[in-house]
Every structure is written in structure tokens, then in C-alpha cells.
C-alpha positions as CSV (number, residue, x, y, z in Angstrom):
1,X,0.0,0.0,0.0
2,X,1.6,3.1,-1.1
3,X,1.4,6.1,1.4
4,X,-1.3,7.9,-0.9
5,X,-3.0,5.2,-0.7
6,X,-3.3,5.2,2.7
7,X,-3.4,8.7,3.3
8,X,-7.0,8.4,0.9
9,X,-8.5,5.8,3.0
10,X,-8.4,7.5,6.1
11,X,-9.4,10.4,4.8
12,X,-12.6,8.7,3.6
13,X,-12.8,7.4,7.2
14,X,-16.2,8.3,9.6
15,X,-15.5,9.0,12.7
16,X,-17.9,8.8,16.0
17,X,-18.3,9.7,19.0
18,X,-20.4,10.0,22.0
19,X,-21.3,12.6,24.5
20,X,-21.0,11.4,28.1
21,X,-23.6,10.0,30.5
22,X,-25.5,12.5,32.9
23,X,-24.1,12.9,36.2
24,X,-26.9,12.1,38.8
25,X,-26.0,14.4,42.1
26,X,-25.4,11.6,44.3
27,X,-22.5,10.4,42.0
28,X,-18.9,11.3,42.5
29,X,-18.3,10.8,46.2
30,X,-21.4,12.6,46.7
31,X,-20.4,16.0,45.5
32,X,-22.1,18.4,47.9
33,X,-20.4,16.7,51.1
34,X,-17.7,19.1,49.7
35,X,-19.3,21.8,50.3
36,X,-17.4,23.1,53.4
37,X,-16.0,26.3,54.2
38,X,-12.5,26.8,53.6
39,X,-10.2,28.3,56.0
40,X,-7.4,30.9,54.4
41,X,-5.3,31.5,57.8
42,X,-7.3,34.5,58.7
43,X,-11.3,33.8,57.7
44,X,-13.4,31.5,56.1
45,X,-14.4,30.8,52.3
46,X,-17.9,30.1,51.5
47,X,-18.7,26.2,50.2
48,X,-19.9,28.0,46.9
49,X,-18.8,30.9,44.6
50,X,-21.1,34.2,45.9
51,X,-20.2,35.8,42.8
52,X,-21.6,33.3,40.8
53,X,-25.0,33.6,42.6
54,X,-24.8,37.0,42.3
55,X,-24.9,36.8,38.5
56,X,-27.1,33.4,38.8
57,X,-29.8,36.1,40.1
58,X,-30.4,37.4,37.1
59,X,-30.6,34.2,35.0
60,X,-33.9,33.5,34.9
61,X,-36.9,35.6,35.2
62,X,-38.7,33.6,37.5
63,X,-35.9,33.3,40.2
64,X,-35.1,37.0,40.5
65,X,-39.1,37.9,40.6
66,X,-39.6,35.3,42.9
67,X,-37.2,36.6,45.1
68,X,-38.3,40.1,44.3
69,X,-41.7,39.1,45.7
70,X,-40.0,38.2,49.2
71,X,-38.3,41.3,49.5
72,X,-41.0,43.3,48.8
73,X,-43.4,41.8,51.0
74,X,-41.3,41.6,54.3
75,X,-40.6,45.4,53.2
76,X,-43.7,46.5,52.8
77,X,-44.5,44.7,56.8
78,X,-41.3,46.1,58.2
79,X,-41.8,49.0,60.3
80,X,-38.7,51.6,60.3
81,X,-37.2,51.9,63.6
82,X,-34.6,54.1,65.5
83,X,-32.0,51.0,64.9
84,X,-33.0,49.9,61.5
85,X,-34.1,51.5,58.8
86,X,-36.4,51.0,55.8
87,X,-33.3,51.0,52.9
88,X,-30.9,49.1,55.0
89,X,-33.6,46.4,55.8
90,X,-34.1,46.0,52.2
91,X,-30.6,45.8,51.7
92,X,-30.0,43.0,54.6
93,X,-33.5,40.7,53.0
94,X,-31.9,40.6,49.6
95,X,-29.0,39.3,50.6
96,X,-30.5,36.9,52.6
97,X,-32.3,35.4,50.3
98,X,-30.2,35.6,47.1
99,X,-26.8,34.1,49.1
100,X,-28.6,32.4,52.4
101,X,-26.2,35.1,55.0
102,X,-27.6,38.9,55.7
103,X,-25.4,40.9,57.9
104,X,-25.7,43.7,60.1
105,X,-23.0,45.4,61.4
106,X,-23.6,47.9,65.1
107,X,-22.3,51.4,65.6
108,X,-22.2,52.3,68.9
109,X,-21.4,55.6,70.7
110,X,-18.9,55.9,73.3
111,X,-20.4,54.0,76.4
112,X,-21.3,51.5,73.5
113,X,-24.7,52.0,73.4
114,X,-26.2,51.0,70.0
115,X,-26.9,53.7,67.8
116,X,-27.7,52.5,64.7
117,X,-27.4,49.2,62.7
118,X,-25.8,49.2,58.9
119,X,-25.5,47.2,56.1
120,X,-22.8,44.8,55.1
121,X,-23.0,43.5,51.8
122,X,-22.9,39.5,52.2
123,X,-20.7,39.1,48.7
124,X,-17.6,40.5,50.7
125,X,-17.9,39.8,54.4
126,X,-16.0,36.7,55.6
127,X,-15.9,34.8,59.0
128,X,-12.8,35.0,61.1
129,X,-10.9,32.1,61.9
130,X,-11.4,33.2,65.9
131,X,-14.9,33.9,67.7
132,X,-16.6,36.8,66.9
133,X,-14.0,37.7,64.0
134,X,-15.1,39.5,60.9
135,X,-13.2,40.6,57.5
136,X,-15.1,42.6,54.8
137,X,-13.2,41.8,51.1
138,X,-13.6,43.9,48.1
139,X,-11.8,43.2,45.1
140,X,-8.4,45.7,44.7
141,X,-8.5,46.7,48.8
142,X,-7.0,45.4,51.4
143,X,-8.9,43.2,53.9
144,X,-10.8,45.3,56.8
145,X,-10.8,43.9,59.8
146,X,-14.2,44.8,61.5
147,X,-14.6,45.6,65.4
148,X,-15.1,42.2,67.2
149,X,-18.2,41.1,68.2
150,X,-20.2,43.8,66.2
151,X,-21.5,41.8,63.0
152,X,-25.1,40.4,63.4
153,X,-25.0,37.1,60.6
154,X,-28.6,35.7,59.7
155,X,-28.0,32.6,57.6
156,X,-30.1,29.8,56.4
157,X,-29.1,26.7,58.1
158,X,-27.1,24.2,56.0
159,X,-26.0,20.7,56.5
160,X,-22.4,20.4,55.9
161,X,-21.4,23.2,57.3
162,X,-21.8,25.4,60.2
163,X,-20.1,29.0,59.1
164,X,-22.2,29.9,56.2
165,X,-25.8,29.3,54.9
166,X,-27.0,28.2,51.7
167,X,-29.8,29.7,49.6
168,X,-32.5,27.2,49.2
169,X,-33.2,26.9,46.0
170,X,-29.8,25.3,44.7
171,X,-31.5,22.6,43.5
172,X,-33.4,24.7,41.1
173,X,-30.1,26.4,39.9
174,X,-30.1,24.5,37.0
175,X,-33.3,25.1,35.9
176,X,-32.7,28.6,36.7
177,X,-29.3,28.2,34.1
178,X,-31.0,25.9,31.7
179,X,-34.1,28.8,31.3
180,X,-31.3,31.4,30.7
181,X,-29.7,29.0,28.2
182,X,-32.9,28.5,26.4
183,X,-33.4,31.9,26.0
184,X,-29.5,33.0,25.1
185,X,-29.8,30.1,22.1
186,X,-33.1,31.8,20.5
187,X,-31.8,34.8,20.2
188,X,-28.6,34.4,18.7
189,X,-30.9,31.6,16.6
190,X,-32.5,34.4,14.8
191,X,-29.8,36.9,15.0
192,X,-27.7,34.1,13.1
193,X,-30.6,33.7,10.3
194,X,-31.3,29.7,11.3
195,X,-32.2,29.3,7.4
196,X,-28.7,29.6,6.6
197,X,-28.3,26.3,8.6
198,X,-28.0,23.3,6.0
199,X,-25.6,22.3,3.2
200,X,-26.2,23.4,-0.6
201,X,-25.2,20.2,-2.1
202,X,-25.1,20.2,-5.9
203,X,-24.2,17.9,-8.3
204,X,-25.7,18.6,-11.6
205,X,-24.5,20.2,-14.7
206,X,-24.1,24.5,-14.5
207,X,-23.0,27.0,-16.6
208,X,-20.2,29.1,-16.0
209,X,-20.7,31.4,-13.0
210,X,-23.7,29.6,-11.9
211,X,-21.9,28.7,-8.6
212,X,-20.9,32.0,-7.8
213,X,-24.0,33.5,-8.5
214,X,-25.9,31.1,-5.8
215,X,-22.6,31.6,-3.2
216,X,-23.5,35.5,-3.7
217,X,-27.0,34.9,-2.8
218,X,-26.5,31.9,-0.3
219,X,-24.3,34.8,1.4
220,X,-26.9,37.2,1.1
221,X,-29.0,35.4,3.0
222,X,-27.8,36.5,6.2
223,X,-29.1,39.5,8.4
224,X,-32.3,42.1,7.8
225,X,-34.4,40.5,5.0
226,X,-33.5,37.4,5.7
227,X,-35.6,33.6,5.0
228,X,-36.1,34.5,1.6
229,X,-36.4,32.4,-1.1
230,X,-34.0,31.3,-3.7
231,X,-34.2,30.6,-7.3
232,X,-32.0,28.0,-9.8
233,X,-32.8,27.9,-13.1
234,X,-31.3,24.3,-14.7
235,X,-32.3,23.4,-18.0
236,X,-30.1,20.7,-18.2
237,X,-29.8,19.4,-14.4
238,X,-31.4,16.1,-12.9
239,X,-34.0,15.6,-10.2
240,X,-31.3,15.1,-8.2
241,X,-28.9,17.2,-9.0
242,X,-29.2,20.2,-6.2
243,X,-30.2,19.0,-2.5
244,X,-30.8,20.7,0.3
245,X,-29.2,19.0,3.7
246,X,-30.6,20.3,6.9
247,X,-28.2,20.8,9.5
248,X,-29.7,23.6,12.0
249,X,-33.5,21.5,11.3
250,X,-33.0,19.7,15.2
251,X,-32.0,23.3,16.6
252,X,-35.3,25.0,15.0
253,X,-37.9,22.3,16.4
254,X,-36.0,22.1,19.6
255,X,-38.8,22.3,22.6
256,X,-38.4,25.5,23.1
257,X,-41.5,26.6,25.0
258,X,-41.4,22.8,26.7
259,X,-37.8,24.1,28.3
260,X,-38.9,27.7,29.4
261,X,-41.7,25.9,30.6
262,X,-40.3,22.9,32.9
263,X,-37.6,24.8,34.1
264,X,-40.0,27.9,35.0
265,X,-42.4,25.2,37.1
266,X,-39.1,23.8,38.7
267,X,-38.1,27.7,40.0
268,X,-41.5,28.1,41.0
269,X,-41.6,24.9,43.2
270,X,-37.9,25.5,45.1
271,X,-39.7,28.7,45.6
272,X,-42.7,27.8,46.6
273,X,-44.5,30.8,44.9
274,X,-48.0,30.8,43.1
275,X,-47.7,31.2,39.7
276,X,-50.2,34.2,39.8
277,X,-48.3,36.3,42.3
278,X,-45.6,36.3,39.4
279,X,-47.6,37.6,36.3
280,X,-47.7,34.0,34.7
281,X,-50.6,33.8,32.2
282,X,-52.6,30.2,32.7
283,X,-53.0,27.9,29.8
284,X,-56.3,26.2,31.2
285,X,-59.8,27.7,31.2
286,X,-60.4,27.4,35.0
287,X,-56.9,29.6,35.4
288,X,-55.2,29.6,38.9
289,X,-58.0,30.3,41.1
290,X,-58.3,33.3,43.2
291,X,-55.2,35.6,43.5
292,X,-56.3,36.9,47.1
293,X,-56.4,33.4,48.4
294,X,-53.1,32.7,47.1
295,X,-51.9,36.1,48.4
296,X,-52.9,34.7,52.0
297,X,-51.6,31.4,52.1
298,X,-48.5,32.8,50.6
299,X,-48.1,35.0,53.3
300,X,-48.7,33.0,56.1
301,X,-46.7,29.8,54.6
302,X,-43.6,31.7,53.6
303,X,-43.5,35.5,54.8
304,X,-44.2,34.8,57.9
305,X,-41.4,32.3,59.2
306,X,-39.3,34.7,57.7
307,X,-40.5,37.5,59.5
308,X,-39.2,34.7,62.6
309,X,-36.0,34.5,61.2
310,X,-35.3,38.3,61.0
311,X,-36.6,38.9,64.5
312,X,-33.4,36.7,65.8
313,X,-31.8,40.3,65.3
314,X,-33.9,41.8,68.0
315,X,-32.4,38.8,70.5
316,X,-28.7,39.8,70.2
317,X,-29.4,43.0,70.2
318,X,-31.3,43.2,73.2
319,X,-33.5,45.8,71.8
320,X,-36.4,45.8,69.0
321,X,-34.7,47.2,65.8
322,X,-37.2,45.0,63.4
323,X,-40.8,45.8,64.7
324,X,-43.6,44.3,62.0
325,X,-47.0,46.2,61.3
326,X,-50.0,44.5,61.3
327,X,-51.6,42.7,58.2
328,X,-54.3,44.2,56.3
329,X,-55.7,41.1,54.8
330,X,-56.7,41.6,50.9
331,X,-60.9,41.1,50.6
């Protein structure tokens, strides 16, 4: 076999190959046992990346407006007092429920009486490696070392470690991602002009600047006025002799609407808000029911242990800086 010879043949080779299995969560040494906080010398590293879930906010529509929703309504029930204001309460809920820690730090006057309570934002505040030890990071400055003892930390409580909380709804994360995904792909799918997606296979007989002609208008094709149609003229040319060979076809009946869809419901259920409360349009004639009902239940299922879990303030305090006024039910 001379080396031509061989060089043809695997040329004219197919090659395959295969995408790898999903990876079920409980798989590789059970992945979120790793989750721990690292410990730098001087403070602790949260188990997961807060500035990815700062821009993992934003992914999806449902999971920031969801979140939103929480906000607002322990917001609008707060009551402004001498300690704790209205901005830097909405400040301390967000993070709490976007990275699972809200912190407060005290500012005292000189016989250390509180005077008011302020805002730390929970993307740069770190635990000390000591008792009562807080660092606040930002990117380019040095590390701040803050007074000891005078950080308040509200997290959600989390099972493999004890320094930091966890938002709850990482397991919706990917949904959150693959919604975000979903949406990225369409619009660069008709940015791209998804028509242009196939081969132009031809085979027949054409005259002399036939084939640059249809490259010129193939190229065309691309941009404003786009998915427009395309004339040959062969007088001699066979049945067979041009085909058109999808290759973008799977991408343009991809389940689109089943994807926003599913991974919208699976937001929705990690957290645990009615779908009307959010703007969502039903898709059945008897629709979601009564919005003031699901305003209620809401409210008492969810707002108010969380209105609980921001009173613990008020305990280590020692004095009421998050006072509540009182429900107006919706008739």
C-alpha cells in the first residue's frame, strides 16, 4: 500500500463519537459533602462561589421575581425603627435570600450604646478564623478587619457546614441556568438567520458562473431581509442534482417553550410561589383560582417564618430594631 493510498483511505474514514452520561447528584463521592468552608489563615471561604450567585440572580426571570416578591413583602410589613431603617432592611433581606447570610453590622457611641445598625453587603464579608472575627473583602483593597463582636449574621441553616448558609433553592439552579440557556440560544438563533443552517449540495451540470451567482445569494441570505427564497434555473440538471441538507432542522424544532416551561415550574416549586403572584398567564380555562387566596396562604406559609428568622436580630441586640406592622388582609 503506497502512502497515498493510505493517506486516501483514512481520509474517507467516519469517525464517531459520543457525549458522556449525565451525572446524577449523588454520583462522585457525593459531591455536595464538599461543600465546606475553607479556611485561608485569617477567615473562612464560602462552600460556593457568591459571585456566581450574584450573577445566577439574574438568570432567569422567574428566580429573581420570585425573590423580588419576598423582598418586597417583608418590606412592605417592616416598620422603620430608630436602629433599622427601611433601605438598610431592604438591603439586609436581599441578601439573605439571594446568598442564604444577611449581615448587620452595630455602631455604637462611646459608652457602647447601640446607635444604629448598617448594612454589610454579604458578597464580601467573611468569618474569622477566631470567635466573633469579621473581615469585609472587596476586590483591589486590602482586607478590613471589623470591630469584634459587632457583625449580626442571619444565615439559612445548612448541613455540611456550620459557618455559612445556603440559599434554598440550589437545586433549582439548574433550571434557573438551563431557562437562561434556552433563551441565550433563541436569540442568537435568529440573530444568526437559522435558514442559513444546511448544506447546498449540488451535483448537476451548471453554466459558468452559476456557482458564484448562488454563493452570492447563499451569502446574502444572512441579516435584515433574511428567510427569503432562492431561485435555480437548470435546463439541463437532474431531479437530483441540487439538495438541500438540513443541519440547523434539530436546533429550530428544539422544545423551546417545553424548556422555558419545565424549568419555570421547577423555580417556582424551590420557591414555593403561586404562579399568579408572578404575572404568569394560565393555559387552562379554569386559570389559577383566586389571586387573594393565594396572596394569604402565601403569606402566612412563607413571609411569615421569615418575618421569625429576621426577629433573631432583636435577640442579640437586646433591643427591638425589626418591629412588623400588622396585616391588612386583601378582601
Amino acid at each position: 500500500m503506497t502512502p497515498e493510498t493510505h493517506t486516501a483511505e483514512a481520509a474517507a474514514k467516519v469517525e464517531a463519537f459520543t457525549f458522556g452520561d449525565p451525572e446524577p447528584v449523588l454520583d462522585r463521592r457525593m459531591l455536595l459533602d464538599h461543600l465546606q468552608a475553607l479556611n485561608t489563615g485569617r477567615w473562612y471561604e464560602p462552600p460556593l462561589s457568591l459571585d456566581g450567585l450574584a450573577r445566577a440572580f439574574h438568570a432567569s426571570p422567574h428566580h429573581a421575581s420570585a425573590l423580588h416578591l419576598k423582598r418586597n413583602l417583608l418590606v412592605g410589613s417592616f416598620e422603620p425603627t430608630k436602629l433599622l431603617d427601611r433601605a438598610t432592611f431592604k438591603a439586609w433581606v436581599q441578601d439573605y435570600l439571594v446568598f442564604g447570610n444577611g449581615y448587620l453590622e452595630r455602631r455604637t457611641n462611646r459608652l457602647g450604646d447601640p446607635l444604629r445598625l448598617v448594612h454589610l453587603m454579604a458578597k464580601y464579608t467573611r468569618r474569622g478564623t477566631e470567635a466573633g472575627q469579621w473581615f469585609f473583602l472587596q476586590a483591589g483593597q486590602e482586607p478590613v478587619e471589623l470591630r469584634q463582636g459587632s457583625v449580626f449574621q442571619l444565615r439559612q441553616a445548612e448541613v455540611n457546614q456550620e459557618v455559612y448558609g445556603l440559599p434554598e433553592y440550589l437545586s433549582a439552579l439548574n433550571a434557573a441556568l438551563l431557562n437562561e440557556a434556552a433563551t441565550l440560544f433563541r436569540r442568537k438563533y435568529y440573530r444568526n438567520g437559522s435558514h442559513a443552517g444546511f448544506i447546498f449540495y449540488a451535483t448537476g451540470d451548471f453554466a459558468d458562473g452559476d456557482m458564484d451567482a448562488l454563493r452570492d445569494q447563499l451569502r446574502r441570505a444572512k441579516g435584515p431581509g433574511n428567510f427569503r427564497n432562492l431561485f435555480v434555473h437548470a435546463p439541463n440538471g437532474k431531479a437530483d442534482g441540487i439538495k438541500i441538507i438540513p443541519v440547523a432542522e434539530v436546533a429550530a424544532k428544539d422544545e423551546f417553550l417545553g424548556i422555558k416551561n419545565t424549568t419555570r415550574d421547577d423555580v417556582l416549586a424551590a420557591h414555593r410561589v403561586p404562579p399568579q403572584l408572578l404575572g404568569i398567564v394560565p393555559t387552562n380555562a379554569g386559570g389559577f383560582g383566586k389571586v387573594t387566596e393565594a396572596v394569604d396562604a402565601f403569606y402566612e406559609l412563607e413571609i411569615v417564618p421569615l418575618m421569625r428568622e429576621f426577629e433573631a436580630v432583636n435577640e442579640w441586640l437586646g433591643l427591638e430594631a425589626v418591629r412588623w406592622k400588622e396585616r391588612r388582609l386583601i378582601a
